[in-house]
C-alpha positions as CSV (number, residue, x, y, z in Angstrom):
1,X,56.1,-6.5,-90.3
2,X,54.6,-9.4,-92.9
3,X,53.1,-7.9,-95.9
4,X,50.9,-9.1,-98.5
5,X,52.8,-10.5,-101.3
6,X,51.0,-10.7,-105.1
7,X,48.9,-13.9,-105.2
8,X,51.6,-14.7,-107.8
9,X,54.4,-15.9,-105.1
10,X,52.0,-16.1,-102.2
11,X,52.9,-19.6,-100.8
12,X,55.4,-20.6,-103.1
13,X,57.6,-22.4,-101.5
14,X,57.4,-25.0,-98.5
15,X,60.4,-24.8,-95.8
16,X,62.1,-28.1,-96.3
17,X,65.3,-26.8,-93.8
18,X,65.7,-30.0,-92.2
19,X,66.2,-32.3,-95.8
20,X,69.8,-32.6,-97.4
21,X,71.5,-30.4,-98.6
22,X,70.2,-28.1,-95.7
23,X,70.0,-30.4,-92.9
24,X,68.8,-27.8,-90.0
25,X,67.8,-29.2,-86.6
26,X,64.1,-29.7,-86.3
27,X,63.8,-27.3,-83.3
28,X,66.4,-24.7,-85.5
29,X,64.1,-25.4,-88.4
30,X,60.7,-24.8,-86.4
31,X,61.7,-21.5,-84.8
32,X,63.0,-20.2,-87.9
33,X,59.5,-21.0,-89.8
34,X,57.6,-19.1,-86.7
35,X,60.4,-16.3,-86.5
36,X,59.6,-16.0,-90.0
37,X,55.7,-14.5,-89.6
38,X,57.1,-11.2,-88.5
39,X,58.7,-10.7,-92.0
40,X,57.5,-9.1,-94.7
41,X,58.1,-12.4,-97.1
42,X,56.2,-14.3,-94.7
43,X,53.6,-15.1,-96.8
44,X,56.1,-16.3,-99.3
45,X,56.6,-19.9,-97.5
46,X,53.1,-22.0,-97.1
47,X,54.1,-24.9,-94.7
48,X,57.3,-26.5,-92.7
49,X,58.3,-30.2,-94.9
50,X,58.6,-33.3,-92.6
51,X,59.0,-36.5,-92.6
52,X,56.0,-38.6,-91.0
53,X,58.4,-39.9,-87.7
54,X,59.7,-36.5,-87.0
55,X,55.9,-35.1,-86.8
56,X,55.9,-35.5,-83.0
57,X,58.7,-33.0,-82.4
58,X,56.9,-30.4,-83.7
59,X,54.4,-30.5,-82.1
60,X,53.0,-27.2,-82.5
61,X,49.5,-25.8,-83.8
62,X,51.0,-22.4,-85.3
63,X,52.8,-24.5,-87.6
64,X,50.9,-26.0,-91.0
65,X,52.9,-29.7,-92.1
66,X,53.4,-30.7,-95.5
67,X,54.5,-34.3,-94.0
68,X,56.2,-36.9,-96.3
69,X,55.2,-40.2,-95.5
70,X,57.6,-42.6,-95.3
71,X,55.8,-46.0,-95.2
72,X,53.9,-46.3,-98.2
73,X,50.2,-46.3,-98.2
74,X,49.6,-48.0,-94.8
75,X,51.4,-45.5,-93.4
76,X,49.1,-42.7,-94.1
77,X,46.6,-43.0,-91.5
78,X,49.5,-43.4,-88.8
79,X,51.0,-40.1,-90.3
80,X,47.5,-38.0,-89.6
81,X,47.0,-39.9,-86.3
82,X,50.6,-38.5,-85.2
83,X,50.1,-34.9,-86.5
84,X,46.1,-34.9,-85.3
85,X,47.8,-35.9,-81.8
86,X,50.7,-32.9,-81.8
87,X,48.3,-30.9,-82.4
88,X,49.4,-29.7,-85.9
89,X,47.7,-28.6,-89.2
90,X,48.2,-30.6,-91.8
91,X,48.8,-28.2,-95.0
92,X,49.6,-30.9,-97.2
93,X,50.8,-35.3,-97.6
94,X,53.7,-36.2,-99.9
95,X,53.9,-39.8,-100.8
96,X,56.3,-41.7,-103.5
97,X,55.5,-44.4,-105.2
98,X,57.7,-47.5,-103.8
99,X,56.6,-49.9,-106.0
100,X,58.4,-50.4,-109.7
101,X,57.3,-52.8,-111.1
102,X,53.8,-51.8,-110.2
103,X,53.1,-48.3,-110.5
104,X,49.6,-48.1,-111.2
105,X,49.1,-50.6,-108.7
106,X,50.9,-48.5,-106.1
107,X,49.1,-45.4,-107.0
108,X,45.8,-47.1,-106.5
109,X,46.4,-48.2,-103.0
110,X,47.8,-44.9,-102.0
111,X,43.9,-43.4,-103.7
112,X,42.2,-46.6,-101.3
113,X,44.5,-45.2,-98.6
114,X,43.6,-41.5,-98.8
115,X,39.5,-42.0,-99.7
116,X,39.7,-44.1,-96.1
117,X,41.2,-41.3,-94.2
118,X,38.7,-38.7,-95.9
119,X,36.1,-41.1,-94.8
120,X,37.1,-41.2,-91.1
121,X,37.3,-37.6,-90.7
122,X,41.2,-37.6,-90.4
123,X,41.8,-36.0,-93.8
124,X,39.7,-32.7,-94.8
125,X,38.8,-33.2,-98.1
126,X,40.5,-29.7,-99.5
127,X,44.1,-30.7,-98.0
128,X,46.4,-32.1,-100.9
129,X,47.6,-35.0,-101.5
130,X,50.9,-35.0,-103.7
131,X,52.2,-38.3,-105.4
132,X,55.7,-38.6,-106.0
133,X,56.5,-40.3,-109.4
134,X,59.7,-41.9,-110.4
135,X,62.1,-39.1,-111.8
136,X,62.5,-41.1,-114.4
137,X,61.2,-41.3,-118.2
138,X,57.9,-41.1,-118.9
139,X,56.6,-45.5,-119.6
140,X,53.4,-46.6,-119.5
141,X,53.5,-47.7,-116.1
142,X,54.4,-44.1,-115.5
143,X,51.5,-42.7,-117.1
144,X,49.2,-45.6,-116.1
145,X,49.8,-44.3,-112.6
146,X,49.4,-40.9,-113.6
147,X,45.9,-41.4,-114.7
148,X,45.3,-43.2,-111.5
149,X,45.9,-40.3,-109.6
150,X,43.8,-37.5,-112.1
151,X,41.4,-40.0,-111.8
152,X,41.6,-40.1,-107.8
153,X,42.2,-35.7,-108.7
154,X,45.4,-36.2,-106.5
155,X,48.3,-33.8,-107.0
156,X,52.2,-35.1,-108.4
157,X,55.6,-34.8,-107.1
158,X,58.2,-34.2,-109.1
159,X,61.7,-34.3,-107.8
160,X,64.4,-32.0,-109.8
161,X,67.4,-32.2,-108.1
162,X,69.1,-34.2,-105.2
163,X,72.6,-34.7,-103.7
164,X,74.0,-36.7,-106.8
165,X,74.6,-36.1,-110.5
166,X,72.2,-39.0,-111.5
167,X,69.0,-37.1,-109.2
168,X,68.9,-34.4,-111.4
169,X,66.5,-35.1,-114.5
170,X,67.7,-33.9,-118.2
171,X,65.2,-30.7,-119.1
172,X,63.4,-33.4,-121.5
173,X,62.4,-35.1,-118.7
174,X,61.2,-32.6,-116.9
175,X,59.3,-31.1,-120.0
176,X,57.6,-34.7,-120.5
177,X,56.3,-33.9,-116.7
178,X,54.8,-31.4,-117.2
179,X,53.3,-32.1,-120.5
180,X,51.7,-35.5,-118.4
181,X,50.7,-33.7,-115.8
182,X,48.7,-31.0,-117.8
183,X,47.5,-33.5,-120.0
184,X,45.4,-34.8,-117.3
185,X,44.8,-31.8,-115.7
186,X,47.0,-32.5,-112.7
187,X,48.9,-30.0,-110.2
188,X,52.2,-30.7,-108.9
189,X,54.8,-29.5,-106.9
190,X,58.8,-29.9,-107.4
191,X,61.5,-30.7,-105.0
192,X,65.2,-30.9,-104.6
193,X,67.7,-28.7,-106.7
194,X,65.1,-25.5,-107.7
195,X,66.7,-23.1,-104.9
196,X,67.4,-20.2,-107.7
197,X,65.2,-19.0,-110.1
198,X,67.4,-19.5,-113.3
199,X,68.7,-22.5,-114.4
200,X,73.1,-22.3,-113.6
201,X,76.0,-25.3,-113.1
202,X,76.9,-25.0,-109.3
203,X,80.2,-24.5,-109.0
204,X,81.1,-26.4,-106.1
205,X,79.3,-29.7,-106.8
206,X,79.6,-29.0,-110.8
207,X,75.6,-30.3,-110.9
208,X,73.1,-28.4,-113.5
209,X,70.4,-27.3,-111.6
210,X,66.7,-26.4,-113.1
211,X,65.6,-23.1,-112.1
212,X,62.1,-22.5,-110.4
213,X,61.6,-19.5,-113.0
214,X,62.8,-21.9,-115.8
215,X,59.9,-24.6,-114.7
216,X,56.9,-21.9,-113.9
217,X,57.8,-20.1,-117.5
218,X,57.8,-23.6,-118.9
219,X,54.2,-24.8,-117.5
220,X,52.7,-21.5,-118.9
221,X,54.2,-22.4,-122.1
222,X,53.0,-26.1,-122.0
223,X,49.3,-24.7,-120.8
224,X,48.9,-22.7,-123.8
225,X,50.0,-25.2,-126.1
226,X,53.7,-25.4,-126.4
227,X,55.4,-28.3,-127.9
228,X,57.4,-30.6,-125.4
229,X,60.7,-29.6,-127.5
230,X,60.0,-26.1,-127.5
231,X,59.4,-26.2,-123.6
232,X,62.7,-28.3,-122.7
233,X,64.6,-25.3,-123.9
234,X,62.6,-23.2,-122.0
235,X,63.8,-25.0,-119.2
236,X,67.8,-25.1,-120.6
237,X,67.9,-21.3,-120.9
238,X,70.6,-19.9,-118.7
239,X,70.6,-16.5,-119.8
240,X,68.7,-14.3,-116.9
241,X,67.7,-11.7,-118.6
242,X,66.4,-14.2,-121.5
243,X,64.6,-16.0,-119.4
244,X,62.6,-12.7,-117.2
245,X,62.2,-11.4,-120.4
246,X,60.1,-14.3,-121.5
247,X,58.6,-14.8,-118.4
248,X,57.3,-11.4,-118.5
249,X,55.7,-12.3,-121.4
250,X,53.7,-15.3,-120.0
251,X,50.7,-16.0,-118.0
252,X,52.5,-17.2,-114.9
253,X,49.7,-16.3,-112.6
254,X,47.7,-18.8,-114.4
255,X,49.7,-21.4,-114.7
256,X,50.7,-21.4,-110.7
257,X,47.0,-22.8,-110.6
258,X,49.5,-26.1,-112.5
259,X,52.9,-25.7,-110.8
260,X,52.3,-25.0,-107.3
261,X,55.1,-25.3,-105.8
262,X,59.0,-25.5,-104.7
263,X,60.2,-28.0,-101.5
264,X,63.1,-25.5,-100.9
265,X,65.8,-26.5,-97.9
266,X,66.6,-23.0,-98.4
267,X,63.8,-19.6,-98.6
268,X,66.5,-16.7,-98.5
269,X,68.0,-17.9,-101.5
270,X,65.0,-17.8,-103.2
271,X,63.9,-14.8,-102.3
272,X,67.4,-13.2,-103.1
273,X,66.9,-14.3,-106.6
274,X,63.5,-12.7,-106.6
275,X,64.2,-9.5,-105.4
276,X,66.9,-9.2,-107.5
277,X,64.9,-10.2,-110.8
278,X,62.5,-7.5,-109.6
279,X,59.8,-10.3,-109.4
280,X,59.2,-9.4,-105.6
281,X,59.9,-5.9,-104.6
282,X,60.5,-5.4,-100.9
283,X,58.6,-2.3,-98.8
């Protein structure tokens, strides 16, 4: 039986089984998100990731989308026609920004995209819309199209991780994030690489990999004032105890209402890490 989880972890993590590393069927990946509900970490995992073309396989109502779209801005409203025609809720639109050498100009036209949908009825005006920045430093094109989209009160994307070396962002980059992101009051969401809740090499790919406890204990530190500096080694601690010690000592309730959440290809190994740091107790 499902349980209620503390509003701390409730809807966490979004089920992105079917993206690399995990690669799971869609109709493997779809059955294990409804097999899920009967758990008592159901309430753990908000929505089921896809990409935009893959929306008509699911095709299922008891399943709430988080769908990445693929196309760039005039691909939105084909995205929500697909899912509104499956018959699916749609918990949630991911979108990158495709255009270098124009950021701000690419966030605006993804803003003109979404206000069009919201006019036509085919967006509800609660469902959020996250914008996938460059993992890269933080430029003035970078922040130019930040303020584009806290101006538009759109969410960010961060990606932390990926299947090379070079996808994985240095903790000062991921500490500049943040900082950006709070700065204009923005949410965001991560993806890629934050499977485990503390920051560890993995041994097989030898890849340093952020840890999802390492980036919420980070955000509380950057929402109450924290240096950039001091958070990037917030986000380099390794040592678990260390690192629950502190985040015991934080507000992370408060700053999930920043950092709201993980695209995980995995949920078990999340959870594992969380039952074992006594963060999630189960009944």
């Amino acid at each position: 039986m499902s349980t209620q989880l503390p509003a701390m972890w409730t809807g966490f993590f979004d089920d992105a089984a079917v993206f690399p590393p995990g690669n799971a069927d869609l109709p493997d990946a779809v059955a294990a998100f409804r097999a899920r509900r009967d758990e008592w970490y159901a309430d753990l995992v908000a929505s089921l990731v896809v990409t935009d073309e893959r929306v008509p396989a699911v095709a299922d109502a008891e399943v709430p989308l988080s769908i990445v779209v693929t196309g760039g801005a005039g691909a939105l409203a084909g995205a929500l026609r697909l899912a509104a025609r499956a018959g699916n809720r749609v918990a949630g639109l991911e979108i990158a920004l495709r255009d270098l050498d124009d950021l701000a100009g690419n966030a605006r036209r993804v803003v003109a995209a979404v206000d069009a949908a919201r006019i036509e009825g085919d967006l509800d005006d609660e469902t959020p819309v996250f914008v996938e920045l460059p993992a890269a430093d933080v430029t003035y094109g970078w922040e130019a199209a930040a303020d584009e989209v806290a101006a538009a009160e759109l969410r960010l994307k961060f990606r932390t991780g990926g299947t090379e070396a070079h996808q994985f962002p240095s903790a000062g980059q991921v500490a500049a994030w943040i900082d950006a992101a709070l700065d204009r009051e923005l949410a965001f969401k991560c993806t890629a690489g934050l499977h485990d809740a503390v920051r560890h090499r993995d041994p097989e790919t030898g890849f340093e990999h952020h840890g999802f406890l390492n980036v919420l204990a980070a955000t509380a530190e950057a929402d109450s004032g924290l240096g950039a500096a001091d958070v990037a080694e917030t986000l380099e601690l390794t040592d678990e105890a260390e690192l629950l010690g502190l985040a015991r000592e934080l507000d992370l309730t408060k700053a999930r209402r920043w950092f709201t959440g993980v695209g995980s290809c995995s949920i078990l190994e999340p959870l594992a890490d969380l039952t074992h740091l006594g963060l999630l107790e189960k009944p």
